[in-house]
N, C-alpha and C positions, 0 to 999 in steps of 0.2 A: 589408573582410575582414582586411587585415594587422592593426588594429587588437584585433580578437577573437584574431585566430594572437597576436599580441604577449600577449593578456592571459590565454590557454591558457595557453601557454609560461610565464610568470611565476608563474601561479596550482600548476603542476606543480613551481617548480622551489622557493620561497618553503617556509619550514617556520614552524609558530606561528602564532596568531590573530591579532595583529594585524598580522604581516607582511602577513597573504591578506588582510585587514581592508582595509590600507593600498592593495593592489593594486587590488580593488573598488573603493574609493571611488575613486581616480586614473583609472579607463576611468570611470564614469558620471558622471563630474565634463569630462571628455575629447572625448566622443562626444555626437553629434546625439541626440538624443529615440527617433528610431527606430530608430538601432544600439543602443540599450542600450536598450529594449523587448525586442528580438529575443535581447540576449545575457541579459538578465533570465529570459525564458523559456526559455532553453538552458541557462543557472546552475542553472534552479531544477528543472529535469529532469522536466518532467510531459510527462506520455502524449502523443503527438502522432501525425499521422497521418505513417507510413513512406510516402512517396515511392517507392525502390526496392526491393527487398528483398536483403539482403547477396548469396542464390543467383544473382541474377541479374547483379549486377555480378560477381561470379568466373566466370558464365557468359562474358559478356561479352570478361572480361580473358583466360580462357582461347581461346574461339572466334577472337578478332582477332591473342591476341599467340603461337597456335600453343602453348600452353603443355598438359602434358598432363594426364588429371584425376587421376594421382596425388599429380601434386607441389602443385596446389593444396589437393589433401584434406588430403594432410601435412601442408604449411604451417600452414594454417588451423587442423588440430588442434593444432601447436605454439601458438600466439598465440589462439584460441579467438573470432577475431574479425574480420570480413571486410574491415573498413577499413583494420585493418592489414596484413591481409595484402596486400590490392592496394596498399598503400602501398609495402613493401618488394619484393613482386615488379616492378611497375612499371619502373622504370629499366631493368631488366636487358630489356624489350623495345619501349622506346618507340620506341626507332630504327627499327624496323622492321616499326614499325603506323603508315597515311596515314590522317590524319584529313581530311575533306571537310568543307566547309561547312553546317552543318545547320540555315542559315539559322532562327539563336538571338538575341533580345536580345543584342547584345553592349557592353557598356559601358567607358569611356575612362578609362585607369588602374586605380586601388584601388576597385573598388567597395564601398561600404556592406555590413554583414551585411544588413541589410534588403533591398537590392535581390538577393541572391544567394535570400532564402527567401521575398521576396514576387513575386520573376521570373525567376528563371532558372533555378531548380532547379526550381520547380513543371512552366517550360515542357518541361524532359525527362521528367520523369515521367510526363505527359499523352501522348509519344508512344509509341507500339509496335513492337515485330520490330526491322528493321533500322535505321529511321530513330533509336529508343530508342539503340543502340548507338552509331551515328553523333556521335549527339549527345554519351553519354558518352565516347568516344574523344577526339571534341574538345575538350570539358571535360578530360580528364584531360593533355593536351597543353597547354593555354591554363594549368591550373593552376599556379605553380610547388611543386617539390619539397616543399616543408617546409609548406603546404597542403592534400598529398593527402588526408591522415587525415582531417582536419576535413571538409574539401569530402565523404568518402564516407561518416562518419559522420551529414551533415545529409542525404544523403540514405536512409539507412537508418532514420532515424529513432532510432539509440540513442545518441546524444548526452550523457555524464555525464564529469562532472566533480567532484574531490572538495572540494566546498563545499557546508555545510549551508543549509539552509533561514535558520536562526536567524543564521549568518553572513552570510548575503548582507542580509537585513533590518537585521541592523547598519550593516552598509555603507551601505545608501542611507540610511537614517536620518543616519551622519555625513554623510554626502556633500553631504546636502540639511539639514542642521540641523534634524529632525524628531526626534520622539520615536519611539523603536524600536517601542513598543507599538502606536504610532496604524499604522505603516509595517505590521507584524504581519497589523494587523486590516484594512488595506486590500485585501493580498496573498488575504485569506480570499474564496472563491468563485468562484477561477480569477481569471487575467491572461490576457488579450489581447493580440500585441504590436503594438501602436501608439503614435507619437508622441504620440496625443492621450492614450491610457491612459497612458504614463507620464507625461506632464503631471501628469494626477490625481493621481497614485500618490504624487510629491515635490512637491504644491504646499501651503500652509501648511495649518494646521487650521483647520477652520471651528466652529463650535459648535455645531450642528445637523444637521450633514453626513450623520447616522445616521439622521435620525426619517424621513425618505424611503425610507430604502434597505432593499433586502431584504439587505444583505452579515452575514452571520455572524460572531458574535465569535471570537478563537482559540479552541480550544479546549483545559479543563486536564487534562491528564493525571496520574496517578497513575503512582506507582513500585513495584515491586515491594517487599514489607514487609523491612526490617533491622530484624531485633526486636530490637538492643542500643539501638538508636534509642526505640524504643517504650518500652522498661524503666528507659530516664532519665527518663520522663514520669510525670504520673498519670493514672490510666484513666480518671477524670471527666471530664478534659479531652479527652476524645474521644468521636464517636459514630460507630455501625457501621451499616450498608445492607448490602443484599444485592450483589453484584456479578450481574447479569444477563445472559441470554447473547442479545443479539438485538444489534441497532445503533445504535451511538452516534450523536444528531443533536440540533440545535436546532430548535426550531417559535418562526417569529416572526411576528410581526402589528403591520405599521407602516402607517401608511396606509391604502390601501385594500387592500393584497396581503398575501398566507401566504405566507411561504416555510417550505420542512420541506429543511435542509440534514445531508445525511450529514458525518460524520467527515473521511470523504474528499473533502470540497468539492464534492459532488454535489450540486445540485438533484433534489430526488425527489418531487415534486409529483404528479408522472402513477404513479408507484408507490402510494403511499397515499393515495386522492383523499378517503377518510374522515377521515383526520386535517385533512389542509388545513381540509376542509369545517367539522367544531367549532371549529377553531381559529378561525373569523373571530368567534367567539362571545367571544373574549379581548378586552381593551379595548385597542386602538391603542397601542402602543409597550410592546408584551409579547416578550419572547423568556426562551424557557424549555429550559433543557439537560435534554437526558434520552438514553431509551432507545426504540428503534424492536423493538415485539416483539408477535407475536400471543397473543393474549391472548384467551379465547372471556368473554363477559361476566359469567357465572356462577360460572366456576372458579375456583378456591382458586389455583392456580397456569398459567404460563404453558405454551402447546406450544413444543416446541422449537425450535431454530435450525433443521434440516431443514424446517421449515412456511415459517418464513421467510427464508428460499432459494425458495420458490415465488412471492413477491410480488417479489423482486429485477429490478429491469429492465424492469420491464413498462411498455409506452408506454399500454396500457391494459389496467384489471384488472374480469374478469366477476363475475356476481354469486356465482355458483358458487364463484369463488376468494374471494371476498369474504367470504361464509357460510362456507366451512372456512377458512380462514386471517385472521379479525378481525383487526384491529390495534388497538394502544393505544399511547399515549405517555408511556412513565414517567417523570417528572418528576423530577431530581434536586437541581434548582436554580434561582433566577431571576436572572439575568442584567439584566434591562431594567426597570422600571417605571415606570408614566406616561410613558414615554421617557428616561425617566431612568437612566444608567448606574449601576447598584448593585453594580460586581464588588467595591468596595473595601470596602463591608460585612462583617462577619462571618458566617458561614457559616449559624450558627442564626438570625440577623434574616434572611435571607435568604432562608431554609425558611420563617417564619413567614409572611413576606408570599406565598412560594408558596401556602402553605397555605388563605391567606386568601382568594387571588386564584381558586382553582379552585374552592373552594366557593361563590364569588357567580357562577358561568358557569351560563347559562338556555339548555339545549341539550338537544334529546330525544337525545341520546347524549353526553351530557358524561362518562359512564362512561370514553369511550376516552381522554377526560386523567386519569390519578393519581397522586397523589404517591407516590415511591416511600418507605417506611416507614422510619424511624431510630431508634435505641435507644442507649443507653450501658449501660456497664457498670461493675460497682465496681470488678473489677481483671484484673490482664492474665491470670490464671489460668483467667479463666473464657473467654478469646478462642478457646482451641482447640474448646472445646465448644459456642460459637457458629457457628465454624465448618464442622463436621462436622456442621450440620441444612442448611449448603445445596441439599444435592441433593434434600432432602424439600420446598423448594420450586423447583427446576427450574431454581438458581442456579449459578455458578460459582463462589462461594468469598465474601468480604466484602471491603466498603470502609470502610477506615478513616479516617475524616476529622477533621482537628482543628476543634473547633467551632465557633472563633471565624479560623477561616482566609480569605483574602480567595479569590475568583477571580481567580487568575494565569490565563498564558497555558503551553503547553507543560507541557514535565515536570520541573519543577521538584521537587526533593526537599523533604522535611522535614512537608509538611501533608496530602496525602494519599498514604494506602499502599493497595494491591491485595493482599489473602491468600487467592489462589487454592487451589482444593481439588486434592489429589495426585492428578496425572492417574490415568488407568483406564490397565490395562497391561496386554497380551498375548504370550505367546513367538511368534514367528512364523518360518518359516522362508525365506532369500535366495533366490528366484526368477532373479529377472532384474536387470540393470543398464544403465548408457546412462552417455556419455561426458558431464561437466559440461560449464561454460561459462564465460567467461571466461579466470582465471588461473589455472583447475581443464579447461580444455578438454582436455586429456591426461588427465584423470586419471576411473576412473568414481566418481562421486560420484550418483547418482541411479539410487535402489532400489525395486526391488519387490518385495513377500513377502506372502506366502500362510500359510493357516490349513489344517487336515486337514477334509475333509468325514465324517459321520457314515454314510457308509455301511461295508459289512458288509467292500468294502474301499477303503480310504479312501485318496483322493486331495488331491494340495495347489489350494486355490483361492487367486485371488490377493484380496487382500483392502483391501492400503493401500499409499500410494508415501513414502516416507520422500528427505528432501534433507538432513537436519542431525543433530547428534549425536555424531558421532567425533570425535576429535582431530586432528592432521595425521598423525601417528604412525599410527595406524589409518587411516586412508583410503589411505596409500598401501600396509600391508598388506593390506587389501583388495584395493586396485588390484591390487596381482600377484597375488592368489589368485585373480579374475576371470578374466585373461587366462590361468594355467594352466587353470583350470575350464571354460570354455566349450564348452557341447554344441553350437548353433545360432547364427549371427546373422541377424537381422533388420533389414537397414537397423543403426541405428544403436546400437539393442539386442542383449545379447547372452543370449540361455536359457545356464542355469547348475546345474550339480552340486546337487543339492538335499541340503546338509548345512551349513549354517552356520545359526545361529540365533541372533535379534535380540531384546530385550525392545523392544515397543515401544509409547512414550507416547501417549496423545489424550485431548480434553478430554469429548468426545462423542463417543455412536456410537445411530444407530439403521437401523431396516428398509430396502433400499433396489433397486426395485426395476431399477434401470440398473447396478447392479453386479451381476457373475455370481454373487458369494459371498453378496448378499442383504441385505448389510449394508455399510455408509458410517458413516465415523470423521472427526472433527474434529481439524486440526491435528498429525498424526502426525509422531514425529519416533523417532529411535532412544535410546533410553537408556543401554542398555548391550549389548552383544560378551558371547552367553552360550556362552563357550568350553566351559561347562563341560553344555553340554544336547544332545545327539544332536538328531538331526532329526524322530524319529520321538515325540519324545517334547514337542517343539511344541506349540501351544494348537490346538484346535478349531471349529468353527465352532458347538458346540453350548455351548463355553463362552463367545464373544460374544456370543451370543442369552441367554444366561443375565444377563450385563452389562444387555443390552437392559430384561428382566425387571425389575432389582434397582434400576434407575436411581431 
């Protein structure tokens, strides 16, 4: 554990990439197989299951160290965070809380990160009531000082630190004299922490290592468009797609297995068991980037993202869901052939073999693979008026791809841009608010606003939650205008003066019957502080519906 405290400590105090560069490579160059597994997936910050939950250990520290629930609330809202706060409260009563033996694994010396998250932290979370307590008491005694934070961060489960994704893959890469890309694509599909996984992870490259594996390539992302970028170019040299609004994933077929991997390194097998299904109809060492989107087979255009939020997560999907919510897989690119890695192709040889590849597929639904459609154009004048027929086919706006582009990995600038269409906007008026999190836990940063209902007299329904948008400047006038305002609190919300009014943004909105006001919005965020609009004079629920309509 000192070993990680030591590479915390460094990694927070170190400014520049290749200072934290150099710090990384020095711990996984440093440590056994299995500390730097453990600290790999702690570096890299994915989901994990919470152990304790932060309430309970401020329960805890309060119940044993006599402490009372104001000053922990305080605290806590100062620093917005429970690890810390039991860090710096702590001292002030450890003298005068007995810790008992809670007959725990206990280990000789500095023990391993591994043995702290593969045995001893699990074994207190396993127990309950008093004995749970006992145990953390003891831990927090056994811990020394400058450990606490970490020790009650691992078991809270929110564990970050500021290193990206792309800098830690550098790192092993030098560490282990590996090529960053190969380290990239290994990391893709979730990490496990084990000695023996990162064995794999830094051992040399093989040549073949892929025609077995179900692991997905990185994926490349596009950047938002700078059209001064674009207008040094010529518009031949480019070609446009739709940008889609459903989910980003690969369909691969190596071997004898499908995988259908999300964006977000999900295996999604059991969600779309129709896609797998065609896909085995692909010839062995096929992987094709697209788009996950229901799609009914006849239709001119896709249903929307709302449909497909119905098929999200399902361990198993009925036939019922199956018949109204179809899926399909848009195809934007081919990745793999023959087994063959083709990202360093040009963009257009690479469409073409797509092209080639899904018209020879012999499957009584090979409908649900299709390429998704590209076009050029002569010049950039005509981009705005391509883009403004998105929404007539149920698109988000266009992709603009340079033609002869390779497939990178990440979001690399310069070859592909994203020209999203100008969100839909509503006035709506401030309801309600709730205290952030974090280095915002003081402050309210998390809204809620309402539209007028169409009756003869009209009330405010609540309609969307907004978290972004303001400046610092404006959030903390807000902040006090909050704390003056306040009619009600509830728990951690607070009901509010209904006279401030928000314009605000979303990419989508349709019918919904789990919200009171009837209708659900995509991606809402605040655009602007309309100082200048009464409350009474707000958008309505008759002009969302109208939105609904015109989509």
């Amino acid at each position: 554990m000192r070993a990680f405290q030591n590479l915390f400590n460094q990694l927070d105090q170190v400014t520049g990439t290749k200072a934290k560069v150099q710090v990384l490579v020095d711990h996984f160059q440093g440590v056994e197989a299995g500390e730097a597994a453990w600290a790999l997936t702690l570096l890299l910050g994915k989901r994990r299951r919470r152990l304790i939950t932060g309430r309970r250990l401020r329960d805890i520290l309060r119940d044993r160290g006599g402490l009372p629930d104001w000053l922990i609330d305080d605290c806590y809202g100062q620093v917005g965070d429970s690890a810390e706060t039991i860090s710096l409260l702590w001292p002030a009563v450890q003298e005068r809380v007995e810790a008992s033996d809670p007959d725990l694994p206990s280990g000789d010396g500095d023990m391993p990160l591994s043995w702290w998250m593969d045995t001893l932290l699990p074994a207190i979370s396993t127990r309950s009531d008093d004995d749970q307590a006992n145990a953390v008491i003891w831990l927090w005694h056994r811990t020394p000082l400058d450990q606490h934070f970490i020790v009650n961060k691992l078991l809270t489960g929110g564990f970050r630190v500021g290193v990206s994704t792309g800098l830690i893959s550098r790192a092993i890469a030098e560490a282990f004299d590996l090529e960053e890309s190969l380290v990239v694509q290994r990391l893709m599909g979730g990490f496990e922490p084990s000695a023996e996984r990162f064995r794999q992870l830094t051992a040399c490259a093989t040549a073949d290592e892929h025609r077995s594996s179900g692991t997905p390539y990185p994926f490349y992302l596009a950047s938002p468009l700078e059209p001064e970028r674009l207008l040094e170019t010529s518009a031949s040299d480019w070609q446009l797609e739709w940008k889609w609004d459903g989910i980003r994933g690969q369909l691969i077929h190596r071997g004898s297995g499908v995988y259908l991997w999300s964006r977000g390194e999900e295996l999604v097998n059991e969600s779309f068991p129709e896609l797998v299904e065609v896909a085995k109809a692909l010839p062995s060492g096929s992987v094709l980037d697209g788009e996950l989107i229901c799609w009914q087979q006849d239709a001119a255009e896709p249903l929307g993202f709302d449909q497909l939020q119905r098929r999200l997560g399902r361990k198993s999907v009925g036939a019922t869901l199956k018949r109204d919510c179809p899926m399909r897989f848009i195809a934007y690119d081919l990745l793999e052939h023959q087994g063959i890695d083709i990202r360093q192709q040009g963009l257009r040889q690479r469409q073409q073999q797509l092209a080639a590849l899904l018209g020879s597929i012999e499957h009584p639904e090979s409908w649900r693979l299709k390429q998704s459609p590209s076009w050029s154009i002569d010049s950039w004048e005509d981009l705005e008026t391509q883009r403004n027929q998105a929404r007539q086919h149920n698109a988000e706006g266009l992709m603009i791809k340079q033609a002869e582009s390779p497939y990178l990995s990440g979001r690399k600038r310069g070859n592909w841009w994203k020209h999203k269409l100008e969100p839909m906007t509503l006035d709506a008026v401030l309801l309600y608010a709730q205290a952030g999190s974090g280095r915002r836990a003081n402050l309210f940063t998390d809204y809620t606003f309402g539209l007028w209902t169409n009756a003869e007299e009209p009330q405010l329904v609540t309609f969307a939650k907004a978290y972004s948008g303001l400046n610092d400047a404006e959030i903390l006038e807000l902040d006090r205008w909050i704390r003056r305002n306040t009619l009600q609190r509830f728990g951690p919300a607070r009901s509010l003066k209904t006279e401030l009014v928000f314009e605000i943004g979303f990419e989508g909105i349709h019918p919904s019957k789990r919200h009171k006001s009837g209708i659900a919005v995509r991606f809402p965020r605040i655009l602007r502080w309309r100082r200048d609009k009464p409350a009474d004079e707000a958008d309505s629920l008759q002009t969302a519906m109208a939105l609904i309509e015109n989509r």
